[in-house]
DRENDRENDO-829146 format. One record per residue (C-alpha): x negated, y negated, z negated. Coordinates in steps of 0.1 Angstrom, whole numbers, plus 5000, padded with zeros to 4 digits. Example, Ala and Ser with C-alpha at 12.3 -4.5 7.8 and 13.67 -1.06 7.14 Angstrom:
DRENDRENDO-829146
487750454922;486350114929;
//
This chain:
DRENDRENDO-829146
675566314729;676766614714;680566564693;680866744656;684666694655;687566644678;689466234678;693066294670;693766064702;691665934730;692065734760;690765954784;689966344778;687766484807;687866854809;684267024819;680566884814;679567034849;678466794877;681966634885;683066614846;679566384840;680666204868;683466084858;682266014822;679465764840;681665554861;684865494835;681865354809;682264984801;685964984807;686664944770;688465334772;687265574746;685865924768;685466264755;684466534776;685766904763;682867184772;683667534769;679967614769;677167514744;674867344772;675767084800;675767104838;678167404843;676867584873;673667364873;671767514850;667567554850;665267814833;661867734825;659968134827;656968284825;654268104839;655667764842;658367914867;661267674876;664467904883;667167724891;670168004885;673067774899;672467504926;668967474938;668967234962;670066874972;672166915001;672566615029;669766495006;669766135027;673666135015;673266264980;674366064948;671766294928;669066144944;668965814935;670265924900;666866164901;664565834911;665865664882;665665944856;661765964864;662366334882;660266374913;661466504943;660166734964;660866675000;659666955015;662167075038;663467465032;661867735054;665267895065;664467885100;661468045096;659968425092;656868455079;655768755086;656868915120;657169275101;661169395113;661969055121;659768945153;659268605170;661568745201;664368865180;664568535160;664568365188;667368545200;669368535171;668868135161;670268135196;673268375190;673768185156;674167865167;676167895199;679068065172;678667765150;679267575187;682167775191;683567765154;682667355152;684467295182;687767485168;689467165150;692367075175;693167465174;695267595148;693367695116;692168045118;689068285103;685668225113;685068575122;687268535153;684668335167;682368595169;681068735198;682369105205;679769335204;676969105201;673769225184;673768965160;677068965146;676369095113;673468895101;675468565113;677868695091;675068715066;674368365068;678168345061;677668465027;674568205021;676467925030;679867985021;679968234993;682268485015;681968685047;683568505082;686568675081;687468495042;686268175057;688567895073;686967745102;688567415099;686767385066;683567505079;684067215105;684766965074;681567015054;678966725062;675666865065;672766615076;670266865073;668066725047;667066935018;665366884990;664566984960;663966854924;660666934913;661667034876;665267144888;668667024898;670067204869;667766964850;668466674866;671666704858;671666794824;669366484814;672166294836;674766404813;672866344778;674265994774;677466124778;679666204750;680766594750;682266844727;680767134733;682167494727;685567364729;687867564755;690967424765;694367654769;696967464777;697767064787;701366914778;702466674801;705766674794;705766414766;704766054766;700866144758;699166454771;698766724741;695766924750;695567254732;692167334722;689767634708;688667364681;692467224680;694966984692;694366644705;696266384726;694966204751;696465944775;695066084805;692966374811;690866454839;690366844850;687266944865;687567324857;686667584888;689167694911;689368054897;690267924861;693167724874;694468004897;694568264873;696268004844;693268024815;694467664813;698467664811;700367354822;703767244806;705767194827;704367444849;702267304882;702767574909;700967334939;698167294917;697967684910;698567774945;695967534958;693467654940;694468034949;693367894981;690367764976;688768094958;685068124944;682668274963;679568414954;675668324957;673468484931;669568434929;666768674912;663168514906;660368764906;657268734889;653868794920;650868884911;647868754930;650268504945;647068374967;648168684990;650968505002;651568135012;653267864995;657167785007;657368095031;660768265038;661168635046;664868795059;665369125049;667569345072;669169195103;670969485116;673569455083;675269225060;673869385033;670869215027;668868915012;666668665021;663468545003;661968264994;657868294991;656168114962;658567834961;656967474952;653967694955;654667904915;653868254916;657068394926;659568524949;663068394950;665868644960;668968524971;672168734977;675768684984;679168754994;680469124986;677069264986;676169004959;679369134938;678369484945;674869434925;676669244898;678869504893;676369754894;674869614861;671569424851;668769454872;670569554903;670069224920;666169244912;666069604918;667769584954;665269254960;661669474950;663269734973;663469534999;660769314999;658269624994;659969775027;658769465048;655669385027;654169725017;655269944991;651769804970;654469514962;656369764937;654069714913;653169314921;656569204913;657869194882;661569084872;661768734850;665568664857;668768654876;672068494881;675568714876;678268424887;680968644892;680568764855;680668434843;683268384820;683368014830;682768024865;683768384880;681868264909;679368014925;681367744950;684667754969;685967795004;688667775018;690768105030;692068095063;694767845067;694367665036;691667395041;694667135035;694567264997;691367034988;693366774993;696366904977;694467004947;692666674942;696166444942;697066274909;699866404889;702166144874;699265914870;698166084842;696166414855;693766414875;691766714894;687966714905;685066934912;683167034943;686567204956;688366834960;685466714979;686566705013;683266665028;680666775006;682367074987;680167374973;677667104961;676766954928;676666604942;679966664957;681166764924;679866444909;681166214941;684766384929;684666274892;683865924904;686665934926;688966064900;687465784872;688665534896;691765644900;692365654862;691165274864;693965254894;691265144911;
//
């Protein structure tokens, strides 16, 4: 429920409409509080967000799939909404087409990737360090685990901490929402009511109410719950009087890293089969990975990340498509030049409101989730997917923190 005009005063001001924001709007209804949630965008869901393209083409540019799906809140929120799931699980593991990736090598790989997540995993009584020092030296395989780095956390090894890698709660159960997640949530967030296009700058908490500076005004609020990605709060777009240092520095800690996506139009989709993967080169960090005719539509889905996924953004528009056809037409044939055809693409790190895709943690700073989510004063509160201590980097994490921080508005 979109908002015309800002309230003077409200009980409770929630700051973001992504997952964790909507999150929190649900569970404080029917507490007799009045709830307004300020949006800096014109849309819902933050970084969930689905195209509908050519063709009938799903594209979900932000979060695509539901994580620890046996675990995640979106699901039954999904069930009740009418959105059908598909629980098909992803073909990560899988190659298929043998073409510069054969059955031996995977094998050996899969086997090299998971005796370092062994090694990493088993790391928690040490002192905090980078992932990347569990690494075998001089193994093969080095840089395409790193690769998988990049998918998972956003950031090469050596960025990651491997305490937090140990922390995240991964069932793995993946699904996927027929119509989108980016959907799902939006249509979970309609009931809600938002302001939209309304950019906060700086919260007051020095006086008896908070005064929430505004792009559409001033308002007051009695409490106000953040829910604004890490990188905004580090680099101060919202201001804080007085000033909250642990806060800033926390989320300095817990920097966005980067996953973007690029869906490709395939002609004579027939050619290839439904939910196939394909890994590009395994010799380098530098490349992406591929998702054949997802659901079964006639496309590819590209996925890149880490520094190689900032490199393409900053190369300009069409560089994440271009580097995919290049790629994909050097393991499939260079016929699929002309079969593919670009229909769209994420740029996260240019996103004004996001300047990234999920956190991690740095090396020595997985105690700052925890840090970042604690109450100040009883009257702020912080979520999104960085507070999660367990599920982090997902929507339904994100969502799982607004609840928390809703109930501990209600002192609950």
């Amino acid at each position: 429920m979109a908002r015309m005009s800002l309230p003077s005063h409200i009980d409770v001001a929630i700051i973001g409409a992504g997952a964790a924001g909507l999150g929190a709007a649900h569970a404080l209804r029917d507490h007799g509080l009045s709830v307004l949630v300020l949006e800096a965008r014109d849309r819902l869901g933050g970084r969930a967000f689905t195209r509908t393209l050519a063709n009938g083409v799903i594209f979900d540019v932000g979060c695509g799939w539901l994580h620890s799906a046996n675990k995640n809140s979106f699901v039954p929120i999904a069930r009740e909404l009418g959105f059908v799931i598909n629980t098909e699980r992803p073909p990560w593991r899988q190659q298929t087409f043998d073409i510069a990736f054969p059955q031996t090598e995977r094998d050996e790989f899969f086997t090299a990737l998971d005796d370092f997540f062994d090694r990493a995993l088993a790391a928690t009584d040490e002192p905090d360090r980078a992932a990347s020092d569990f690494l075998e030296p001089g193994n093969r395989w080095n840089a395409q685990i790193d690769a998988v780095s990049t998918y998972i956390n956003g950031c090469e090894l050596d960025q990651a901490s491997v305490h937090d890698m140990a922390a995240y709660e991964d069932t793995e159960i993946n699904w996927r929402v027929a119509k989108g997640y980016g959907a799902l949530v939006t249509a979970y967030g309609t009931t809600c009511d938002v302001a939209f296009n309304t950019r906060v700058t700086l919260i007051d908490h020095s006086g008896p109410r908070l005064r929430l500076e505004t792009s559409r005004g001033t308002l007051t609020a009695d409490k106000t719950i953040v829910t604004i990605p890490t990188d905004l709060i580090a680099s101060e777009t919202i201001g804080f009087t007085p000033a909250l240092p642990d806060k800033v520095n926390a989320a300095a800690g817990l920097p966005h890293g980067l996953a973007d996506k690029v869906m490709l139009a395939l002609e004579r989709p027939d050619d290839l089969p439904p939910d196939g993967n394909l890994r590009g080169r395994s010799h380098t960090v530098k490349t992406g990975a591929y998702h054949l005719r997802p659901q079964g539509m006639a496309c590819i889905e590209g996925y890149f990340a880490g520094t190689y996924a900032r490199e393409l953004e900053d190369a300009g528009e069409g560089a994440l498509a271009q580097a995919a056809i290049e790629e994909i037409a050097g393991l499939l044939g260079n016929d699929f030049r002309k079969r593919l055809t670009p229909l769209s693409s994420s740029r996260w790190a240019h996103d004004t409101f996001a300047r990234g895709s999920y956190s991690h943690a740095l090396p020595g700073h997985a105690g700052d989730r925890a840090i970042l989510a604690a109450p100040v004063d009883g009257r702020l509160f912080f979520a999104g997917e960085a507070t999660s201590s367990h599920f982090f980097s997902t929507a339904h994490g994100a969502r799982d923190s607004g609840a928390r921080a809703a109930r501990e508005v209600l002192g609950k």
